[in-house]
N, C-alpha and C positions, 0 to 999 in steps of 0.2 A: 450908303456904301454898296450896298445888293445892285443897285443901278449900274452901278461902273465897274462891276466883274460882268453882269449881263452884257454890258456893251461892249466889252473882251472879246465875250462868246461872237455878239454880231460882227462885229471885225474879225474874227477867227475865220467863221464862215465865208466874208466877203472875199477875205483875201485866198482863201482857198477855192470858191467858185471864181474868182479871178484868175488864178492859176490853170485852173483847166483848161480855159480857152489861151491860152499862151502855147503856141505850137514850139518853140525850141525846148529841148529838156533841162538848160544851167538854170535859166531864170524860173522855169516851173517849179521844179525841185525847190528854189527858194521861196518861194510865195508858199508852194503847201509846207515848208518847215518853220513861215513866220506865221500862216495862219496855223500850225498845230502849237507855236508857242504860246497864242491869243486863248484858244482853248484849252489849253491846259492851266492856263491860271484862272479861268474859269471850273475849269472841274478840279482843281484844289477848293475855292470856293464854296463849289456844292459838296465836298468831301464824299467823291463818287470815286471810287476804288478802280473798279472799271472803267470807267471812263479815262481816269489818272492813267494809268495802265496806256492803256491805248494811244494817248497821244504822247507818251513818251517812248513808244515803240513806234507810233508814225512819225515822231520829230527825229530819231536816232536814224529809222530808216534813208528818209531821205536824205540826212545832212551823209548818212554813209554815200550813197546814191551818188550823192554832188563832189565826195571827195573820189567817187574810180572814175569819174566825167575828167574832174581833173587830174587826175593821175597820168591817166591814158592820153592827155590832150599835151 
């Protein structure tokens, strides 16, 4: 089981360096909030506090992010 939360983590991260190179901002925003959800069921996993923390304030940010994108649009 340890395997297939790590490889969460690695899918979190891919999908998030995926993102970066994505130059429009709708589909960025989504990549970094599918890879912060990849990572966060990894750092429940590690029961890392901080870490939990973080990608629930990176996942919150950007889904906010995506909704004044579409607000505005």
């Amino acid at each position: 089981m340890p395997y297939f939360f790590k490889a969460f983590g690695v899918i979190g991260l891919l999908v998030i360096t995926r993102g970066i190179f994505i130059k429009k901002e709708k589909p960025r925003d989504w990549y970094f909030a599918i890879g912060g959800i990849f990572l966060l069921a990894y750092s429940i996993y590690l029961r890392d506090w901080i870490f939990i923390i973080l990608q629930l304030v990176f996942i919150a940010s950007n889904l906010y992010r995506e909704y004044q994108l579409h607000k505005h649009n």
